[in-house]
OpenMM code with the backbone's topology and positions (N, CA, C; nanometers):
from openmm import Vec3, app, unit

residues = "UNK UNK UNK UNK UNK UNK UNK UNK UNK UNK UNK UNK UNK UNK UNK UNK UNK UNK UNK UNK UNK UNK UNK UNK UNK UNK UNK UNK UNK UNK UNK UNK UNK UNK UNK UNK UNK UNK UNK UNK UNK UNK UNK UNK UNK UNK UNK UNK UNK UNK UNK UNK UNK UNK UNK UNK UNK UNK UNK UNK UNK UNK UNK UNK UNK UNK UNK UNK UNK UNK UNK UNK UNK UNK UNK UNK UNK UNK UNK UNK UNK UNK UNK UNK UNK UNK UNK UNK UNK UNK UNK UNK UNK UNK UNK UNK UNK UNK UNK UNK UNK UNK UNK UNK UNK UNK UNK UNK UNK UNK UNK UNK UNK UNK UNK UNK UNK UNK UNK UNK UNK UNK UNK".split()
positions = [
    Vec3(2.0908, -1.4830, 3.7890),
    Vec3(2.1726, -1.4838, 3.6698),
    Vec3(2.1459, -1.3601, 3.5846),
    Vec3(2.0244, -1.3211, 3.5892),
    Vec3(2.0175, -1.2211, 3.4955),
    Vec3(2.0310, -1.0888, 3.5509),
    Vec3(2.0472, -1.0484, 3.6629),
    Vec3(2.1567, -0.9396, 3.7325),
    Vec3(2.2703, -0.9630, 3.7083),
    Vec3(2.3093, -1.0665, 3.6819),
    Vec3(2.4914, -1.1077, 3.6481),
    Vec3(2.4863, -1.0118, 3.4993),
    Vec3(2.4164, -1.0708, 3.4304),
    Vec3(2.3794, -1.0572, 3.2647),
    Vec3(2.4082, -0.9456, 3.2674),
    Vec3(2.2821, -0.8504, 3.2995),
    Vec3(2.2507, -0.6993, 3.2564),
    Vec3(2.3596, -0.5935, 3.3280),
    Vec3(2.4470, -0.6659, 3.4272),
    Vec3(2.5563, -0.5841, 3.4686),
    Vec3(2.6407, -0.6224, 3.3831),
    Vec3(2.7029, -0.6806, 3.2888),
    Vec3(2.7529, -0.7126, 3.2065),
    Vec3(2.7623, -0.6136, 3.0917),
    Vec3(2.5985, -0.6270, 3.0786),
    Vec3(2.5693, -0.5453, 2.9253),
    Vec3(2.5923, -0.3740, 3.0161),
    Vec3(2.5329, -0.3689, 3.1290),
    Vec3(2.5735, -0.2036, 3.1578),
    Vec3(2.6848, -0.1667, 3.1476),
    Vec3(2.8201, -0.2303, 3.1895),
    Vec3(2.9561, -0.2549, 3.1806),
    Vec3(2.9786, -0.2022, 3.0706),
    Vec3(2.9769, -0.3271, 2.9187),
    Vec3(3.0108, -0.2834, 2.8422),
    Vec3(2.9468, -0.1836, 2.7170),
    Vec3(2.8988, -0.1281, 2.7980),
    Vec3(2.7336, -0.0433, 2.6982),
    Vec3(2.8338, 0.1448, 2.7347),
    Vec3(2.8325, 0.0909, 2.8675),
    Vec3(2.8888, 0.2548, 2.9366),
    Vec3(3.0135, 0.2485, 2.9271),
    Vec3(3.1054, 0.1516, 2.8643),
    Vec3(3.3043, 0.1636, 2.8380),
    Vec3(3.3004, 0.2781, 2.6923),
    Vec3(3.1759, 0.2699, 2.6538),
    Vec3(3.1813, 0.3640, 2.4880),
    Vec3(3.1729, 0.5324, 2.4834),
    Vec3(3.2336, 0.5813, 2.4477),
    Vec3(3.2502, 0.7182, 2.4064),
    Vec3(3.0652, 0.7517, 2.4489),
    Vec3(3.0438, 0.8436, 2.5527),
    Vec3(2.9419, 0.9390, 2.5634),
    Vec3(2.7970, 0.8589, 2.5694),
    Vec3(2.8084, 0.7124, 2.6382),
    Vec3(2.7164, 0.6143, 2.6092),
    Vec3(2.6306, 0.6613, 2.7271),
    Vec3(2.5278, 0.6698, 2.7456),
    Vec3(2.4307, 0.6831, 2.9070),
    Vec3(2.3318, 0.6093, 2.9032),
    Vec3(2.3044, 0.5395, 3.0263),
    Vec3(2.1652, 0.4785, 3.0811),
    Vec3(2.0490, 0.5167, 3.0912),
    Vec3(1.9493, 0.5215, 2.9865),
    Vec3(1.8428, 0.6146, 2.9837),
    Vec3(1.7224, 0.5332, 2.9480),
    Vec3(1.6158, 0.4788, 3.0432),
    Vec3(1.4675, 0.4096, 2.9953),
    Vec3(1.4738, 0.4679, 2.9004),
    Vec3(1.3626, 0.3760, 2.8529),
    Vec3(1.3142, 0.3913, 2.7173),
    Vec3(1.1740, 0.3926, 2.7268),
    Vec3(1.1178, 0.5098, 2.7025),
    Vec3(0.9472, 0.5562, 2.7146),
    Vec3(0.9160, 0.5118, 2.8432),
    Vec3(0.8003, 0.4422, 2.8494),
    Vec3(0.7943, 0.4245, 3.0112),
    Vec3(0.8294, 0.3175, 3.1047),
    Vec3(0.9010, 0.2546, 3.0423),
    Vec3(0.9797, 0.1356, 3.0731),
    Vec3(1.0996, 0.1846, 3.1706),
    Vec3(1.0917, 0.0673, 3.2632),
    Vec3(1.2593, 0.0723, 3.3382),
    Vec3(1.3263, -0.0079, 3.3684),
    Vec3(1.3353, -0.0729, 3.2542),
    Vec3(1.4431, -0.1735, 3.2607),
    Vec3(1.5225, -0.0449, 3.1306),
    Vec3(1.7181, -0.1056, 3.2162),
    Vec3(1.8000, -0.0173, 3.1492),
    Vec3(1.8258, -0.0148, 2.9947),
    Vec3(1.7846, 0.0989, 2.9378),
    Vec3(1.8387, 0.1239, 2.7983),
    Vec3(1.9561, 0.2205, 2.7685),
    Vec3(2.0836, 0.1869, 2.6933),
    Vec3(2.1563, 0.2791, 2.6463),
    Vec3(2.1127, 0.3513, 2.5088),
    Vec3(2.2200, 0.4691, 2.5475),
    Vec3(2.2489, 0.5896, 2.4443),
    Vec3(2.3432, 0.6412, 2.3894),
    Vec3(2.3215, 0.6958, 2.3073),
    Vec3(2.4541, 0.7821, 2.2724),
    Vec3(2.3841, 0.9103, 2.2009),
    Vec3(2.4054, 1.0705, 2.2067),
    Vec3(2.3501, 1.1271, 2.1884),
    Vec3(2.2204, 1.1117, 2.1769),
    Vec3(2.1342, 1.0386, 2.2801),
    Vec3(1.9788, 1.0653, 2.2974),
    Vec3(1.9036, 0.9427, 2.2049),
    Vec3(2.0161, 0.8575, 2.0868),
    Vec3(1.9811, 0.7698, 2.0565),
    Vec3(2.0029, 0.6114, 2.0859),
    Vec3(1.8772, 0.5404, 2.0467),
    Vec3(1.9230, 0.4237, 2.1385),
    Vec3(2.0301, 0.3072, 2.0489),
    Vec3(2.0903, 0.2422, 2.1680),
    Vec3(2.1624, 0.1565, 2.0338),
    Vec3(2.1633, 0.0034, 2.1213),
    Vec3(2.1098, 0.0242, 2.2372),
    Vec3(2.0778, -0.1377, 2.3097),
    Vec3(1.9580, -0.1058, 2.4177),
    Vec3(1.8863, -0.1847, 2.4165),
    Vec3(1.7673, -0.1958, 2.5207),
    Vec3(1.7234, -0.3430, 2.5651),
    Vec3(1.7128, -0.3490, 2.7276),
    Vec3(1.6841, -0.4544, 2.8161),
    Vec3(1.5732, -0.4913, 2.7624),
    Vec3(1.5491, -0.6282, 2.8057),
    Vec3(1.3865, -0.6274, 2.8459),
    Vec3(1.3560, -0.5964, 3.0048),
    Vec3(1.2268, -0.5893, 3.0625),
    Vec3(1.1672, -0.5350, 3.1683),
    Vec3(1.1924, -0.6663, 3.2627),
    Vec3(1.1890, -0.7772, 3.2230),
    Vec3(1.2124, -0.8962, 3.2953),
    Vec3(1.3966, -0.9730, 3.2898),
    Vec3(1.4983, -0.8732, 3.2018),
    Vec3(1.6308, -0.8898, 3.2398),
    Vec3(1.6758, -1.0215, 3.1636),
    Vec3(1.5857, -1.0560, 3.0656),
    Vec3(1.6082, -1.1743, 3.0097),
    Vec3(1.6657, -1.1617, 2.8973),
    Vec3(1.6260, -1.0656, 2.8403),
    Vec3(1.7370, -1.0233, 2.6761),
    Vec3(1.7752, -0.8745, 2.6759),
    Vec3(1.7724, -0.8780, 2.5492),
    Vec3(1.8818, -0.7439, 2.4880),
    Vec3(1.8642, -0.7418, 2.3441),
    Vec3(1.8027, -0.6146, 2.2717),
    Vec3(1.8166, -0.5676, 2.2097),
    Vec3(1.9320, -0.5167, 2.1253),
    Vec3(1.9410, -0.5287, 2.0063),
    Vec3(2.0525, -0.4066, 1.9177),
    Vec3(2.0281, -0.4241, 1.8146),
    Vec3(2.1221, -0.3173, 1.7507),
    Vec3(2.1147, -0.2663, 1.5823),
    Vec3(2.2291, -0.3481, 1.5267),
    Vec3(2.1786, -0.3934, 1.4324),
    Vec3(2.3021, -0.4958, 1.3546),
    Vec3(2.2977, -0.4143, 1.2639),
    Vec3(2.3883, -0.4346, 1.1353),
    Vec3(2.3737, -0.4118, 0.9894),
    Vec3(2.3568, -0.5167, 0.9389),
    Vec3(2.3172, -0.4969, 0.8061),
    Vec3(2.2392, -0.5997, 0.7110),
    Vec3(2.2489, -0.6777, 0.6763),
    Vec3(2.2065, -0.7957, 0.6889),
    Vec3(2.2827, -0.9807, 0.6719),
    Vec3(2.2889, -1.0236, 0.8435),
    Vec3(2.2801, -0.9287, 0.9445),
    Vec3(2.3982, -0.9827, 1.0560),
    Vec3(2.2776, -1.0757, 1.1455),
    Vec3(2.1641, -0.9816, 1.1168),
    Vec3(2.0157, -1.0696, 1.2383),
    Vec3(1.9946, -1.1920, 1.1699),
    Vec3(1.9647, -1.1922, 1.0368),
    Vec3(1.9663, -1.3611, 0.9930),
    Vec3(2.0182, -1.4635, 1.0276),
    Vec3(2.2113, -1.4392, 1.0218),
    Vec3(2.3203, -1.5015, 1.0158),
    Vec3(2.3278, -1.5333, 1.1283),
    Vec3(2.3158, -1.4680, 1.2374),
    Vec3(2.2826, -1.4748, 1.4424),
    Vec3(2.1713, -1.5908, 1.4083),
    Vec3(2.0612, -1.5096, 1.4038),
    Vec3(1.9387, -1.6096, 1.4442),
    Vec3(1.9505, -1.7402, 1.3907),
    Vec3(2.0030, -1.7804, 1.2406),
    Vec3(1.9694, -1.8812, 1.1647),
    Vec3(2.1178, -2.0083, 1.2312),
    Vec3(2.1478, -1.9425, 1.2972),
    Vec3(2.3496, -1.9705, 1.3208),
    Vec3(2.3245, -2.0568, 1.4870),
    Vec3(2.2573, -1.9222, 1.5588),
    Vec3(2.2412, -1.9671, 1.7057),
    Vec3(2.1029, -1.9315, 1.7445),
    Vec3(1.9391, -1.9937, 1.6772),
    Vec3(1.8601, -1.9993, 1.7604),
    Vec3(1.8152, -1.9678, 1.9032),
    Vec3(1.8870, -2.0529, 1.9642),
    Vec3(1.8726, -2.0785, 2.1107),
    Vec3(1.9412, -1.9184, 2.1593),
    Vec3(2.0084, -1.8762, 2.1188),
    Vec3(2.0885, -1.7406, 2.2144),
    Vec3(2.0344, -1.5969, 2.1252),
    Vec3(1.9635, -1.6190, 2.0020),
    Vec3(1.9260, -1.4897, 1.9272),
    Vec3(1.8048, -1.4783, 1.8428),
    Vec3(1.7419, -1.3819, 1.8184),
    Vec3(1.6299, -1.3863, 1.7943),
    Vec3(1.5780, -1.2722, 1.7278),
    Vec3(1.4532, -1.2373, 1.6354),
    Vec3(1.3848, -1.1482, 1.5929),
    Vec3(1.2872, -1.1072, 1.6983),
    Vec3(1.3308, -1.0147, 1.7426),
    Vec3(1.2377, -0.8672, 1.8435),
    Vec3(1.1434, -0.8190, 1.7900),
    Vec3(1.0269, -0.7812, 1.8390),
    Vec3(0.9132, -0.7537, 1.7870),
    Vec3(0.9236, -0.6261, 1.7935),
    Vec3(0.8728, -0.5686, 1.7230),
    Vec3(0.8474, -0.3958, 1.6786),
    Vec3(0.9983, -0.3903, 1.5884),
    Vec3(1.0910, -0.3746, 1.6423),
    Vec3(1.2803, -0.3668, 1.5874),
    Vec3(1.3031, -0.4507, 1.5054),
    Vec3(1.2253, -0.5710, 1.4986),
    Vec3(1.2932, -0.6620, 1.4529),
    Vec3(1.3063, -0.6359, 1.2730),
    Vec3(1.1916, -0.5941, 1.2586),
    Vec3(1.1881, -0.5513, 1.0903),
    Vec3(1.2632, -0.4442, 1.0210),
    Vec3(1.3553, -0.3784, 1.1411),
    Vec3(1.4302, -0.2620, 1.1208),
    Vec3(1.5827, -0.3235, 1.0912),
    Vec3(1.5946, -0.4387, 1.1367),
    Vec3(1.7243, -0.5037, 1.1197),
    Vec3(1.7765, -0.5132, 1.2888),
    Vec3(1.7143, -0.5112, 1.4027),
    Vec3(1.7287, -0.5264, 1.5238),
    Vec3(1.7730, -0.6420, 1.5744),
    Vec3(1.8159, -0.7043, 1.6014),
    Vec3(1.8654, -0.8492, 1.6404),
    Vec3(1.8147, -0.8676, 1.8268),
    Vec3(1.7581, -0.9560, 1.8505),
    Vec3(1.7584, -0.9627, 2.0265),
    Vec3(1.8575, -1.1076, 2.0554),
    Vec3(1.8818, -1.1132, 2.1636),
    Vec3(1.9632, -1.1926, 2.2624),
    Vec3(1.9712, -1.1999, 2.4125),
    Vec3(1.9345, -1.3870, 2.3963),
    Vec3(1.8757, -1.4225, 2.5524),
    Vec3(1.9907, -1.3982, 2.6059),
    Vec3(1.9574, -1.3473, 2.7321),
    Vec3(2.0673, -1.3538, 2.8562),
    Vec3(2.0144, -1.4197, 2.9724),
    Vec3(1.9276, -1.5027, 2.9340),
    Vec3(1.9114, -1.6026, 3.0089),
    Vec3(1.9434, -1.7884, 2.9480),
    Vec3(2.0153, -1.7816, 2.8946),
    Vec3(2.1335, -1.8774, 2.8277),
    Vec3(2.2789, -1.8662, 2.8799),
    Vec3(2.3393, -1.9218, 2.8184),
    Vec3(2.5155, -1.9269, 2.8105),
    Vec3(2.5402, -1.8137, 2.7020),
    Vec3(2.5817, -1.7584, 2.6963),
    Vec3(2.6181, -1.6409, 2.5725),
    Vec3(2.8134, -1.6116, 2.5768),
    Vec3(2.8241, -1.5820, 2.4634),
    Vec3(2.9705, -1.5953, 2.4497),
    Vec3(3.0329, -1.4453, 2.4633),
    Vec3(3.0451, -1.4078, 2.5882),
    Vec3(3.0522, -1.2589, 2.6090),
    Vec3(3.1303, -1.1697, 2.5493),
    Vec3(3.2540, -1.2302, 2.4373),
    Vec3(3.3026, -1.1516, 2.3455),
    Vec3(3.2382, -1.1011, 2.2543),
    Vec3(3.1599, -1.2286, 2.2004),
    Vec3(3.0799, -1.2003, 2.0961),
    Vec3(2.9683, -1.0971, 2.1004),
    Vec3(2.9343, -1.0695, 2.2424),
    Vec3(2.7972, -0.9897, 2.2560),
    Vec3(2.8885, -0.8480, 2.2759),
    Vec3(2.9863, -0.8259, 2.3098),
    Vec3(3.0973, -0.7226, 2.3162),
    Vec3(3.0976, -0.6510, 2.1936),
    Vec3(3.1103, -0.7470, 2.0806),
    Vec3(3.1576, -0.7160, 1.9795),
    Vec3(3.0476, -0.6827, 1.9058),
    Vec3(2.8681, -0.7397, 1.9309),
    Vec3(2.8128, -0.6524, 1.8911),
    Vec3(2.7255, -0.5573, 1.9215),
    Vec3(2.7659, -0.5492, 2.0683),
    Vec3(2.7600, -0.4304, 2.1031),
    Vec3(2.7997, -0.2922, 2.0303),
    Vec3(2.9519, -0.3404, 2.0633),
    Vec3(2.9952, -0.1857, 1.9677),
    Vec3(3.0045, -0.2005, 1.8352),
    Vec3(2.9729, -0.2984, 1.7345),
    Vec3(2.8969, -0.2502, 1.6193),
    Vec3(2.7725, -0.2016, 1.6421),
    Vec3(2.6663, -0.1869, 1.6944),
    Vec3(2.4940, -0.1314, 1.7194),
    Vec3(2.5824, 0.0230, 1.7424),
    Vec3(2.6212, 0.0427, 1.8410),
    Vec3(2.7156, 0.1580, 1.8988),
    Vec3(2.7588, 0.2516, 1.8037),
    Vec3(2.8594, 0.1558, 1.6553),
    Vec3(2.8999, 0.2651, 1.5647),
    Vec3(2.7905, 0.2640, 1.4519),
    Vec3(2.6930, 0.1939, 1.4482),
    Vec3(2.5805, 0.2329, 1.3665),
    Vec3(2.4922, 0.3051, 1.3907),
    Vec3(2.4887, 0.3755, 1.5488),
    Vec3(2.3883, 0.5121, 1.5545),
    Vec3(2.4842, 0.5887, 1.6176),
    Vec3(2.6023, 0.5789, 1.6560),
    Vec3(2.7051, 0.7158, 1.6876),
    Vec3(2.7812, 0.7726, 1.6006),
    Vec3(2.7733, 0.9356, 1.5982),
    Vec3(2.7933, 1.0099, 1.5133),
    Vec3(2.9456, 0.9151, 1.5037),
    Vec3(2.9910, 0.9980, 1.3528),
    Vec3(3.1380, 0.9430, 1.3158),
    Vec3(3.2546, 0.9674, 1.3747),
    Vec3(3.2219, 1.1017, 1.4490),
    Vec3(3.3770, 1.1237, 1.5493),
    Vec3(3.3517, 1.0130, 1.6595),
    Vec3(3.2524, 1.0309, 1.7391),
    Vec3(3.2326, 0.9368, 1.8169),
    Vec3(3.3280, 0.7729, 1.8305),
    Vec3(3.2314, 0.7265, 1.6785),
    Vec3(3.2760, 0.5545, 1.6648),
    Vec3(3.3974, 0.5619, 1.6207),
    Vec3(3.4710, 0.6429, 1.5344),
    Vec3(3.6082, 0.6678, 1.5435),
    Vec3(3.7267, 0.6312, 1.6500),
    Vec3(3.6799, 0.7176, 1.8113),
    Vec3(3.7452, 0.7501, 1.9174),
    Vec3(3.7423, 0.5776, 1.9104),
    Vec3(3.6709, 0.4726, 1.8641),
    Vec3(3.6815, 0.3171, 1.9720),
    Vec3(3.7990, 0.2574, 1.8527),
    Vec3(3.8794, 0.3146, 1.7574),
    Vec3(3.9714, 0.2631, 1.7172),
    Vec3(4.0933, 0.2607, 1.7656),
    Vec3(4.1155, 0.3508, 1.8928),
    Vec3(4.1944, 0.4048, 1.9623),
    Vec3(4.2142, 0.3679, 2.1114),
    Vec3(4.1300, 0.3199, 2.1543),
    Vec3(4.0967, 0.2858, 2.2837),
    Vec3(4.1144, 0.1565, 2.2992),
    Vec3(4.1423, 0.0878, 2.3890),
    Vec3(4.1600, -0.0826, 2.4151),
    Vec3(3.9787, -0.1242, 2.4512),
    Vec3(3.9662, -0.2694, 2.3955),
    Vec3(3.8557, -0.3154, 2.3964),
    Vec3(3.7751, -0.3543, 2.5508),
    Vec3(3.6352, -0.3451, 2.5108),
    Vec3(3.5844, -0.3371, 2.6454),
    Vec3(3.5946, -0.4479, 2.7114),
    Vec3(3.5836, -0.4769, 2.8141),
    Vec3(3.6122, -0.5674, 2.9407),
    Vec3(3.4622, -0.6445, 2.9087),
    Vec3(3.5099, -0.8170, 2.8477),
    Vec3(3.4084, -0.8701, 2.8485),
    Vec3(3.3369, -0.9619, 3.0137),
    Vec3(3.4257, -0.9246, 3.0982),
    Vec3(3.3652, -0.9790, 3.2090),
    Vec3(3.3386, -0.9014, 3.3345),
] * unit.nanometer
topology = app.Topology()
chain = topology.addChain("A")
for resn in residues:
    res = topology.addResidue(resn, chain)
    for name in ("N", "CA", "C"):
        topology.addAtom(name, app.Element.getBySymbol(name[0]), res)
């Protein structure tokens, strides 16, 4: 299941303007980018996922859906949100915040170009 998962999240991680697959320090489980910065990272065991929310959004997840979201250790105090992918997860929803994490560390032309483009393929 969690090869199902993380091809999922590679899917819709790499549909974004200039996004690439790049570990993260010495880790290799897959992390995305966008200009060299990160805006989603695996865990090493394929079970969650990392991202950048904006402010209010990791509470409102975690306090909302427990079971599917969570405070990440080290990120988590940055406003980082994690999410099991070893659950049921509602793959629009992880779509959708995907590419919010996406337009919160890609430059502004960048997150721009995804107003223009049809939405990523949640399956």
């Amino acid at each position: 299941m969690e090869e199902d998962a993380l091809a999922r999240v590679r899917k819709l991680c790499l549909s974004l303007p200039e996004a690439v697959e790049k570990s993260f320090g010495g880790h290799t489980a897959p992390s995305f980018r966008v200009r060299d910065k990160l805006f989603v990272m695996t865990s090493e065991d394929g079970t969650s996922m990392t991202f950048k929310a904006a402010p209010g959004i990791q509470e409102a997840l975690v306090s909302s859906a427990p079971d599917r979201y969570f405070v990440p250790a080290y990120v988590g105090t940055k406003g980082w949100v994690g999410a099991r992918l070893d659950t049921p997860q509602d793959w629009s929803e992880l779509a959708e915040l995907i590419e919010d994490s996406y337009r919160l560390i890609a430059p502004k032309r960048l997150s721009a170009l995804l107003d223009h483009q049809p939405p990523a393929p949640t399956s």
